[in-house]
PyMOL CGO cylinders between C-alpha atoms (Angstrom):
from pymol import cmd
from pymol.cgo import CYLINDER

trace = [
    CYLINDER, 13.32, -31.99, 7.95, 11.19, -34.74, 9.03, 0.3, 1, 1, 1, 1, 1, 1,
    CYLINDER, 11.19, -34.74, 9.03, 7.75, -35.40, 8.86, 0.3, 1, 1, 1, 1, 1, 1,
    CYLINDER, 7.75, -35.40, 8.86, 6.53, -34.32, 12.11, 0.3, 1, 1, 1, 1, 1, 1,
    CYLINDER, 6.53, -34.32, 12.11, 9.50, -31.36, 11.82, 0.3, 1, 1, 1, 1, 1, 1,
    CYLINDER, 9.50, -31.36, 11.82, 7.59, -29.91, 8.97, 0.3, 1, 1, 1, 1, 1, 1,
    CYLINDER, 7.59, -29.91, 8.97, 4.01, -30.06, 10.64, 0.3, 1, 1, 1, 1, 1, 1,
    CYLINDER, 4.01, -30.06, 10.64, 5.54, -28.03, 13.48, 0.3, 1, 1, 1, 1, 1, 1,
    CYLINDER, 5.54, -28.03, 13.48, 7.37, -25.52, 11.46, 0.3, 1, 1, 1, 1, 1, 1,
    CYLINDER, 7.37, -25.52, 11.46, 3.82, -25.43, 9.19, 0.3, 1, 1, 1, 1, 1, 1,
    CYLINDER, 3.82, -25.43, 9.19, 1.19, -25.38, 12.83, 0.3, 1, 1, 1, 1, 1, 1,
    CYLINDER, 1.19, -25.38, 12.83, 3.66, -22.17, 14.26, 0.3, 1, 1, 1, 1, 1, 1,
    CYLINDER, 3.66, -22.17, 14.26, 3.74, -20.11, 11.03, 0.3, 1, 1, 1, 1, 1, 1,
    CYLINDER, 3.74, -20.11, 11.03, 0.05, -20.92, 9.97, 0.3, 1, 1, 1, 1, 1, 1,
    CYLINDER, 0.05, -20.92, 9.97, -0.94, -19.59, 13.52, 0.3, 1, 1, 1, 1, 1, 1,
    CYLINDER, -0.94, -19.59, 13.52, 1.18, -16.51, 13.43, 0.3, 1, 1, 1, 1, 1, 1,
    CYLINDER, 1.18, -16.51, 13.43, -0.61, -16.08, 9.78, 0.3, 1, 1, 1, 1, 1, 1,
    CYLINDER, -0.61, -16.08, 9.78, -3.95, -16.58, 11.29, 0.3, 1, 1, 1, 1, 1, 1,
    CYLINDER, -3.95, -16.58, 11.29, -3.19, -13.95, 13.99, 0.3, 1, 1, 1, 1, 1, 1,
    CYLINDER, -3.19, -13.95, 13.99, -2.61, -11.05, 10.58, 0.3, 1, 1, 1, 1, 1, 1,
    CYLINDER, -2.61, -11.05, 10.58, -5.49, -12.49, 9.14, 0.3, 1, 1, 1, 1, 1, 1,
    CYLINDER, -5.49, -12.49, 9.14, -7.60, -9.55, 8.52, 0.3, 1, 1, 1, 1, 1, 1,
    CYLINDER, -7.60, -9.55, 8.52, -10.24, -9.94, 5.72, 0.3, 1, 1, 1, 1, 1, 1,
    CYLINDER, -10.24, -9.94, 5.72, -9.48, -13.19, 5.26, 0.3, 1, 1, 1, 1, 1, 1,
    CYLINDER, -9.48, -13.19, 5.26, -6.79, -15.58, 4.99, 0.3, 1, 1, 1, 1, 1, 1,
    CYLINDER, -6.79, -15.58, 4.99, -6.25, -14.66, 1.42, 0.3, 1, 1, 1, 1, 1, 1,
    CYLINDER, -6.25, -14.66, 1.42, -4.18, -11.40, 2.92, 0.3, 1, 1, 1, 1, 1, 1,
    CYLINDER, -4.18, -11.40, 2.92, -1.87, -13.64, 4.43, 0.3, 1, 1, 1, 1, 1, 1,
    CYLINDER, -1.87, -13.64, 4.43, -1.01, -15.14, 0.67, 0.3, 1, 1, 1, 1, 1, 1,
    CYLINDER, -1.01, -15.14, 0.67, 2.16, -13.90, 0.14, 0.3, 1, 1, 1, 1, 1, 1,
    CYLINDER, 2.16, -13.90, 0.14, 3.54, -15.04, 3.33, 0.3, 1, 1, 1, 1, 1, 1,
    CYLINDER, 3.54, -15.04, 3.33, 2.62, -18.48, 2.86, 0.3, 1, 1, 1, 1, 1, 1,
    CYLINDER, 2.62, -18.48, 2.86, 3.88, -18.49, -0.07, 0.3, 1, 1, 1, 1, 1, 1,
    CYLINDER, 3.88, -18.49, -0.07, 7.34, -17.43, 0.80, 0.3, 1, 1, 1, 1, 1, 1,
    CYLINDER, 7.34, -17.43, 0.80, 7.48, -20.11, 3.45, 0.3, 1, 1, 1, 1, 1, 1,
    CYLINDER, 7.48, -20.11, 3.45, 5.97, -22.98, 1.52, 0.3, 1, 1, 1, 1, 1, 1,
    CYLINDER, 5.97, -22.98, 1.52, 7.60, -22.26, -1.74, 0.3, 1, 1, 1, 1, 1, 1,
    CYLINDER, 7.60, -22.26, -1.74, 10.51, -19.51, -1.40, 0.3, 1, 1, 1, 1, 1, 1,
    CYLINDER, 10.51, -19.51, -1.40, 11.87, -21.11, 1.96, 0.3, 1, 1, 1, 1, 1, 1,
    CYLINDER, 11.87, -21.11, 1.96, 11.33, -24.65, 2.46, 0.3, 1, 1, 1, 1, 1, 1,
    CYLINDER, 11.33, -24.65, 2.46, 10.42, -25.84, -1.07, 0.3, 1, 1, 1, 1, 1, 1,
    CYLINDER, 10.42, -25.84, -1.07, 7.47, -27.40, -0.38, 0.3, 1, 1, 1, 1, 1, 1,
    CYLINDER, 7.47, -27.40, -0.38, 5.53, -26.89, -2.97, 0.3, 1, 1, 1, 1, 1, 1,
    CYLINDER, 5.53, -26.89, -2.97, 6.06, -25.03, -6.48, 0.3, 1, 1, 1, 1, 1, 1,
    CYLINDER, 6.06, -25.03, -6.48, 4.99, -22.16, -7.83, 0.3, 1, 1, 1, 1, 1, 1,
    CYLINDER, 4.99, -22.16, -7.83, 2.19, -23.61, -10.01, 0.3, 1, 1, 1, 1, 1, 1,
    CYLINDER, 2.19, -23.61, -10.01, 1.24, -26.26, -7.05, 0.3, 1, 1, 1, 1, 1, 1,
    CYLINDER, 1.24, -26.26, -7.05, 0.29, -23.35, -5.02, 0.3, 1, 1, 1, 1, 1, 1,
    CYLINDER, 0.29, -23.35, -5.02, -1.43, -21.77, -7.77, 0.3, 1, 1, 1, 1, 1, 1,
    CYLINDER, -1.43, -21.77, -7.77, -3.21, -24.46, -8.19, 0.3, 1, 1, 1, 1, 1, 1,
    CYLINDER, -3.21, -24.46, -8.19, -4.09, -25.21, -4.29, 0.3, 1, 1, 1, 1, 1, 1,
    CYLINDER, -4.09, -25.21, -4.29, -5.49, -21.41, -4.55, 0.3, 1, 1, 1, 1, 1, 1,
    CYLINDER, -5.49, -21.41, -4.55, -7.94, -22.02, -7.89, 0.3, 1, 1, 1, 1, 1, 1,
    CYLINDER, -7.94, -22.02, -7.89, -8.63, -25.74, -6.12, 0.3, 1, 1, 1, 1, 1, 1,
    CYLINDER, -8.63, -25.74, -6.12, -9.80, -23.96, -2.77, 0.3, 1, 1, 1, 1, 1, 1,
    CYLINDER, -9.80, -23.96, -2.77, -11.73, -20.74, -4.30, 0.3, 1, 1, 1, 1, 1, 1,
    CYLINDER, -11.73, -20.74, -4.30, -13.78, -23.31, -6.45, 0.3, 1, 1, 1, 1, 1, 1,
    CYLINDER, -13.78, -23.31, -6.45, -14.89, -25.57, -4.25, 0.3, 1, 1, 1, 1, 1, 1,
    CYLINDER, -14.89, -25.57, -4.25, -17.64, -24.67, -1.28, 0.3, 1, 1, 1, 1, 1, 1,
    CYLINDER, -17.64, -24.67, -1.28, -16.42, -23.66, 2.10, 0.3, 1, 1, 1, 1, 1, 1,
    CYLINDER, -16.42, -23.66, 2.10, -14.32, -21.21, 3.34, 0.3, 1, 1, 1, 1, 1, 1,
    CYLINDER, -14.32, -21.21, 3.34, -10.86, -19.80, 2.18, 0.3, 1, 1, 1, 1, 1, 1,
    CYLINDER, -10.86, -19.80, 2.18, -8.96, -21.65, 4.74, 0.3, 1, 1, 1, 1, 1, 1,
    CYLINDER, -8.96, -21.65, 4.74, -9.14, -25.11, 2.62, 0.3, 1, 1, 1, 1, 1, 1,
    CYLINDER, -9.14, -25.11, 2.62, -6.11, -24.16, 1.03, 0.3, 1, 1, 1, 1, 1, 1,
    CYLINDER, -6.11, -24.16, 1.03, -4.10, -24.31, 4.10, 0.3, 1, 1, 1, 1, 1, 1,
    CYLINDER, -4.10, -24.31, 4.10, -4.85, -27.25, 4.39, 0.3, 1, 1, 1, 1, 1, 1,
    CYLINDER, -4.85, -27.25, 4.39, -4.19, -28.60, 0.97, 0.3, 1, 1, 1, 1, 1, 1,
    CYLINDER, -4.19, -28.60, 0.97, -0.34, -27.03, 1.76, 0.3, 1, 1, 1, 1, 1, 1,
    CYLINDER, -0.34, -27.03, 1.76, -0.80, -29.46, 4.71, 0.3, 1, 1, 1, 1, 1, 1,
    CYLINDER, -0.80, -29.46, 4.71, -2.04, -32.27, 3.12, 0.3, 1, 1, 1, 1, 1, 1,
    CYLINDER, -2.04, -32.27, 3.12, 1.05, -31.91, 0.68, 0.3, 1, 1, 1, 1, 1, 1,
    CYLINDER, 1.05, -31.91, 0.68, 3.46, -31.55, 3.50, 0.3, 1, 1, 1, 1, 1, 1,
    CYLINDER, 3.46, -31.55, 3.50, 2.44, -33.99, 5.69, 0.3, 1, 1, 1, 1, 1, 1,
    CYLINDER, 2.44, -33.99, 5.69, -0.74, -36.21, 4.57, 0.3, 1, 1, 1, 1, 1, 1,
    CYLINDER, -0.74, -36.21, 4.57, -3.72, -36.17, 6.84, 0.3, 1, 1, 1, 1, 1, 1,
    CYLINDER, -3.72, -36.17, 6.84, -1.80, -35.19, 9.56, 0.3, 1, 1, 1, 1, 1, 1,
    CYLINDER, -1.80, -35.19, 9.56, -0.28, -31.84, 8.08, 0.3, 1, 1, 1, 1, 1, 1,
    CYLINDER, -0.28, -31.84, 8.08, -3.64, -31.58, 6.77, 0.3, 1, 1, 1, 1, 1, 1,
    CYLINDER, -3.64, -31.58, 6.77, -5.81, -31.39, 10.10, 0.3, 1, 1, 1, 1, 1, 1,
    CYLINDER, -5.81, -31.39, 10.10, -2.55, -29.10, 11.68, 0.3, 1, 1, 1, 1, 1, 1,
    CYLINDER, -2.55, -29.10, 11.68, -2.36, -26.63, 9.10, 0.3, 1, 1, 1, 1, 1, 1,
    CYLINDER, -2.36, -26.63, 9.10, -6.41, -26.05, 9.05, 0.3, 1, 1, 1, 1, 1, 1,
    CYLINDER, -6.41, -26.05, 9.05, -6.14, -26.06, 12.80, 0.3, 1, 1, 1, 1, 1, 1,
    CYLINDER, -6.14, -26.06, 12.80, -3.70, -23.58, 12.85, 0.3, 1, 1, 1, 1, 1, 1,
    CYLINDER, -3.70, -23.58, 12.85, -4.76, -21.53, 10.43, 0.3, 1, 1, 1, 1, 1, 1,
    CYLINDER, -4.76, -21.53, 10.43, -8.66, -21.21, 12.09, 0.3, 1, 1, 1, 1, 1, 1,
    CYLINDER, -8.66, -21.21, 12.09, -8.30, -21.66, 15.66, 0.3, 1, 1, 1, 1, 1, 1,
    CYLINDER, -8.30, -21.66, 15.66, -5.65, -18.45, 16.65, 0.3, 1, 1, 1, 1, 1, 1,
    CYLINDER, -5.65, -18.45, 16.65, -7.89, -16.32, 14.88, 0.3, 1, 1, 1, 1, 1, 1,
    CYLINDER, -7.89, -16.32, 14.88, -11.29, -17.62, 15.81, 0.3, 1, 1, 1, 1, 1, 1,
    CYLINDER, -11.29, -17.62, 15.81, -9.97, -17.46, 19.28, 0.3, 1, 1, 1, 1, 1, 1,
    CYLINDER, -9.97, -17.46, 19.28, -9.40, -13.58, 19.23, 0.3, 1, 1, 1, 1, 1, 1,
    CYLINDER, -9.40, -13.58, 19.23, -12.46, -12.95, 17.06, 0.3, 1, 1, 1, 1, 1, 1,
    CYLINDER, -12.46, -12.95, 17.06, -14.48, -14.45, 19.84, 0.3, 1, 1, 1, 1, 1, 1,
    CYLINDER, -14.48, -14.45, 19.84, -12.56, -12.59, 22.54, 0.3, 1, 1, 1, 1, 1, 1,
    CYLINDER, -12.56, -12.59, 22.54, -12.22, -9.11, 20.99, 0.3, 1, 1, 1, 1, 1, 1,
    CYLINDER, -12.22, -9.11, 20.99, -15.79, -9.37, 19.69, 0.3, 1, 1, 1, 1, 1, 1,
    CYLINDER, -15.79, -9.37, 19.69, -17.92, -8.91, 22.66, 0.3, 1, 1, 1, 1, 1, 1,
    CYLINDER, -17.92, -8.91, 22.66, -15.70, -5.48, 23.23, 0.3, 1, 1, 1, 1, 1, 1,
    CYLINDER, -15.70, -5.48, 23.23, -15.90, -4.32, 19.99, 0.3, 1, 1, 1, 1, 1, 1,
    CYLINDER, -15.90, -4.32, 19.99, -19.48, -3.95, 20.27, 0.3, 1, 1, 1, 1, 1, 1,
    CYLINDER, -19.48, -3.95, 20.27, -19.15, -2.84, 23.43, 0.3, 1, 1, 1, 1, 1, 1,
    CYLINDER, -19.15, -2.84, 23.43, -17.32, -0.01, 22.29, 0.3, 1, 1, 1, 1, 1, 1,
    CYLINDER, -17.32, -0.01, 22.29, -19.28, 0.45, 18.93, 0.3, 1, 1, 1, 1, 1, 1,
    CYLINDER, -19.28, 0.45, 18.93, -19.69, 4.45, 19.68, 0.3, 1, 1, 1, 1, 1, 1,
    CYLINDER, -19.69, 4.45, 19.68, -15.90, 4.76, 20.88, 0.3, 1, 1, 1, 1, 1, 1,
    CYLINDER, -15.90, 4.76, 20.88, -13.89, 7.09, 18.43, 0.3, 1, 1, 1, 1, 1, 1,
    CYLINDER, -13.89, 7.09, 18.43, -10.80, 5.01, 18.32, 0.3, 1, 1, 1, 1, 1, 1,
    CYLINDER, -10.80, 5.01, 18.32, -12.80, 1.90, 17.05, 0.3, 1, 1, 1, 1, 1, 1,
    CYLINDER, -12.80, 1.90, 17.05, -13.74, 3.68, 13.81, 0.3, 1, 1, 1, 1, 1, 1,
    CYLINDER, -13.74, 3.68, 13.81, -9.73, 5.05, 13.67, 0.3, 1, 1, 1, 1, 1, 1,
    CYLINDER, -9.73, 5.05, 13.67, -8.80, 1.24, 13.97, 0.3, 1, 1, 1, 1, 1, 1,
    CYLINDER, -8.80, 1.24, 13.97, -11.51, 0.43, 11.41, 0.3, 1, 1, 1, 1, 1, 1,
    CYLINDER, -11.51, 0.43, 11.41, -10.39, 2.94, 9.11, 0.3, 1, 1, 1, 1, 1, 1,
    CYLINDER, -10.39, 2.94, 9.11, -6.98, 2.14, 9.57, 0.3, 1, 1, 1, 1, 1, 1,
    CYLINDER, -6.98, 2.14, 9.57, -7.21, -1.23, 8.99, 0.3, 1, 1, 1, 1, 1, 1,
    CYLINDER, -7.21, -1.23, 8.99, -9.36, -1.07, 5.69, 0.3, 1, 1, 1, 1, 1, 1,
    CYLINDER, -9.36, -1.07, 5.69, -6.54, 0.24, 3.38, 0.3, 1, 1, 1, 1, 1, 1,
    CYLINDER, -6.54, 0.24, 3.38, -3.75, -2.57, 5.13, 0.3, 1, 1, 1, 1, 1, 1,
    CYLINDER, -3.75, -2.57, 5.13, -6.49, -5.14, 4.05, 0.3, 1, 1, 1, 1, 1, 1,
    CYLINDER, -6.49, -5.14, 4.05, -7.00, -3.95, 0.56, 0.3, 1, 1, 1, 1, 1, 1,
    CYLINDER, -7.00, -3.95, 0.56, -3.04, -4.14, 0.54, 0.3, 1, 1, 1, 1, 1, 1,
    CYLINDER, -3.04, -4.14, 0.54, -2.78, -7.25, 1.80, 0.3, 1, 1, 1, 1, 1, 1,
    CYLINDER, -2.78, -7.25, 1.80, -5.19, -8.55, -0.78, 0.3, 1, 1, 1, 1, 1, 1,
    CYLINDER, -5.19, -8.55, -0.78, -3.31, -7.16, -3.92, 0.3, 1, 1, 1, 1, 1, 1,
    CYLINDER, -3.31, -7.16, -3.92, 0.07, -8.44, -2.53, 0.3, 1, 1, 1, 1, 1, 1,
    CYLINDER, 0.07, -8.44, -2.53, -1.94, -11.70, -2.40, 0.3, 1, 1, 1, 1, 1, 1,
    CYLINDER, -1.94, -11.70, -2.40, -3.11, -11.43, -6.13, 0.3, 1, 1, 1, 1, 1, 1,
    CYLINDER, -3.11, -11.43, -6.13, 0.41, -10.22, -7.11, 0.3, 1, 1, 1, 1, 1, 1,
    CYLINDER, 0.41, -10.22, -7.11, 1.85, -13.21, -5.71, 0.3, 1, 1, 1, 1, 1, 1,
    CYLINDER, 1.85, -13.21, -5.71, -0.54, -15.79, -7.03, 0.3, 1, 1, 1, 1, 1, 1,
    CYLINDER, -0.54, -15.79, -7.03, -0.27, -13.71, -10.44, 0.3, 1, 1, 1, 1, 1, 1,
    CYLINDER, -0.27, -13.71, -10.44, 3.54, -14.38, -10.12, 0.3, 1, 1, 1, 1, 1, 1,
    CYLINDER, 3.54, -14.38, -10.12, 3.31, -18.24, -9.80, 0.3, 1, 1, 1, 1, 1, 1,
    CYLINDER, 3.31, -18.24, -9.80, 0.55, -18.76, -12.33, 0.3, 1, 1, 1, 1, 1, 1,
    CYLINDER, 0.55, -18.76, -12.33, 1.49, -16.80, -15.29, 0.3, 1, 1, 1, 1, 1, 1,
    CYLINDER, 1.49, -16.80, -15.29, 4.35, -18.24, -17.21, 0.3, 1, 1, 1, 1, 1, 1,
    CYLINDER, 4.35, -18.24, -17.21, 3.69, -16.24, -20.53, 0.3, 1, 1, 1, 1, 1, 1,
    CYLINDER, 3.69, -16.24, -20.53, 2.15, -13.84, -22.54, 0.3, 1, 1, 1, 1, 1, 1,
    CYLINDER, 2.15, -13.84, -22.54, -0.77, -15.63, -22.85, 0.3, 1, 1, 1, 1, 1, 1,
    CYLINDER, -0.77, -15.63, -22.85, -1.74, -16.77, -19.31, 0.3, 1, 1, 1, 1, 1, 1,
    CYLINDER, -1.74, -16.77, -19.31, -0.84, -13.37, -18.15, 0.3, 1, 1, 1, 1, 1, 1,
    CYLINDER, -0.84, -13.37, -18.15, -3.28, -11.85, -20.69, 0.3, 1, 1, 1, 1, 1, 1,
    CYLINDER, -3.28, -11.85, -20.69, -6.29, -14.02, -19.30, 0.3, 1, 1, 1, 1, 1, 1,
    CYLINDER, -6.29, -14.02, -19.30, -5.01, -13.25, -15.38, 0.3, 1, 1, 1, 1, 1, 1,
    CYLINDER, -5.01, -13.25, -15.38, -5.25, -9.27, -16.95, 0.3, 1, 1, 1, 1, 1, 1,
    CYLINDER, -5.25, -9.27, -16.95, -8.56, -9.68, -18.17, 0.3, 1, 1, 1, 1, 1, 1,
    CYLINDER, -8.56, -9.68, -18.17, -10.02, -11.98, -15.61, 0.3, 1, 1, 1, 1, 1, 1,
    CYLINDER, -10.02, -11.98, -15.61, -8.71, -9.10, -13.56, 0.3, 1, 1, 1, 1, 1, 1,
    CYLINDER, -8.71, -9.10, -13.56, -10.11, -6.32, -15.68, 0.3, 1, 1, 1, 1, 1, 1,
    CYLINDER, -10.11, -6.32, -15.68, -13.73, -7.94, -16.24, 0.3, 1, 1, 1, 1, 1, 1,
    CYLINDER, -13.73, -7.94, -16.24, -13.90, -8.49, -12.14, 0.3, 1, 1, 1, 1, 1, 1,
    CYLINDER, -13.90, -8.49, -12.14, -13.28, -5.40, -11.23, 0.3, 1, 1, 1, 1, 1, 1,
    CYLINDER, -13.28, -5.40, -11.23, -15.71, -3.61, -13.83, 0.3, 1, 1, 1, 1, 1, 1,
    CYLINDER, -15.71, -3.61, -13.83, -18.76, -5.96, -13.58, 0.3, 1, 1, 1, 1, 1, 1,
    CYLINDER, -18.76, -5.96, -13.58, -20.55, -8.14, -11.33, 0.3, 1, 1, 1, 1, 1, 1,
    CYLINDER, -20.55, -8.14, -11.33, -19.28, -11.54, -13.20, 0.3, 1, 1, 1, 1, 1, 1,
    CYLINDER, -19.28, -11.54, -13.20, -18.71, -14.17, -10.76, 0.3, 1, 1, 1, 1, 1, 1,
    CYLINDER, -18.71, -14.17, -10.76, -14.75, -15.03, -11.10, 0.3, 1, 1, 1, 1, 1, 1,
    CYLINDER, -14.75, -15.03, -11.10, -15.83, -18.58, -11.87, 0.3, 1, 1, 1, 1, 1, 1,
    CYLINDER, -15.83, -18.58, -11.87, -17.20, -18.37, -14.91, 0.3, 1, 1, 1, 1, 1, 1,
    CYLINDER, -17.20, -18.37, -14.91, -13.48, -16.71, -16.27, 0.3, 1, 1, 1, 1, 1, 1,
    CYLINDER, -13.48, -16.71, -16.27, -11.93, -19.38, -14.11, 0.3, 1, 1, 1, 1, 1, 1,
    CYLINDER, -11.93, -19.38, -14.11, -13.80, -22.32, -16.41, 0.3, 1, 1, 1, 1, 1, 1,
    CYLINDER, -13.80, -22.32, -16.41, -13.04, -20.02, -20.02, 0.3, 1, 1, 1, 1, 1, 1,
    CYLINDER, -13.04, -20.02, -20.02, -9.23, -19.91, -18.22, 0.3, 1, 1, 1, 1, 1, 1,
    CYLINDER, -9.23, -19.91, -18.22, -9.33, -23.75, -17.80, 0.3, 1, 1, 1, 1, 1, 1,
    CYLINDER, -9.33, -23.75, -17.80, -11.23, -24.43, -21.36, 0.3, 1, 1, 1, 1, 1, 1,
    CYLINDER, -11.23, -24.43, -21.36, -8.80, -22.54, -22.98, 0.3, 1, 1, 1, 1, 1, 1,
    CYLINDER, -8.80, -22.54, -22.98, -5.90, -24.50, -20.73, 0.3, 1, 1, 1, 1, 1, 1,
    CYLINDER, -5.90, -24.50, -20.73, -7.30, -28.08, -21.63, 0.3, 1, 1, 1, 1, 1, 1,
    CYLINDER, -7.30, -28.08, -21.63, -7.42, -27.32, -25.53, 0.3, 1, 1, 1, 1, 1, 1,
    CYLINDER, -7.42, -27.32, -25.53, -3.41, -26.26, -25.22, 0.3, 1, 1, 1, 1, 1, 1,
    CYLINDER, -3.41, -26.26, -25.22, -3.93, -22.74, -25.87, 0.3, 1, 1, 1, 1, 1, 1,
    CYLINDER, -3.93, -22.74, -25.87, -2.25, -21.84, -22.84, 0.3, 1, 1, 1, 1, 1, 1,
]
cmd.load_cgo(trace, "trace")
């Protein structure tokens, strides 16, 4: 596939992503990882592990690591698409849908669609971990520090990054 082949093929399925976006475009994870890695062998399993830990760390939103897929992809040019089509789609309905959502605020199927749609994010977000789980643990011992990192999240008010530097301490002295 060439170069501007691959940008297209990345642009259409990164807006189609954006569109399922709910919660963030961390739900949309394990899709992007199928097409990236499963399907067109863009990247590798521990690449897009990486791109993940690379784009949670540093400020600004989640979408960065779209377009680190892009920059691998393409360069600047895959880059710019992949962020473009990951934001605009969805920013575009947010802004349209948004002025009648409050519109509606009192409406009874608004709260059915909000309560609907709170378990299919919480879903979405543990088939995201899952998958990232998947790609980054290649043995006993990086799986036991994805389980507690999990563990110690969910049962205390730790911020992530702090077990994301022990994860990386432990990774630089080649105990992982």
């Amino acid at each position: 596939m060439t170069q501007f082949g691959a940008v297209g093929a990345l642009s259409v399925q990164f807006a189609l992503l954006s569109l399922l976006s709910f919660g963030g475009v961390n739900v949309v994870l394990p899709e992007a990882h199928r097409f990236v890695v499963e399907t067109n062998h863009w990247l590798s399993d521990q690449e897009f592990a990486d791109f993940f830990a690379i784009a949670q760390a540093a400020p600004g939103p989640n979408f960065l690591m779209f377009a680190l897929i892009g920059w691998q992809v393409a360069g600047l040019v895959g880059a710019m698409a992949a962020a473009l089509a990951i934001i605009v789609p969805a920013g575009t309905l947010a802004f349209a849908v948004g002025g009648l959502w409050q519109r509606f605020r009192d409406a009874p199927w608004r709260r059915a669609v909000q309560w609907g749609l709170a378990p299919i994010t919480l879903g979405l977000v543990y088939a995201s971990g899952f998958v990232l789980c998947r790609a980054a643990d290649h043995n006993g011992v990086t799986f036991a520090i994805t389980a507690i990192t999990v563990i110690v999240t969910l049962a205390s008010d730790l911020n992530p990054l702090w077990l994301f530097l022990a994860a990386g301490v432990l990774g630089a002295m080649g105990l992982t």
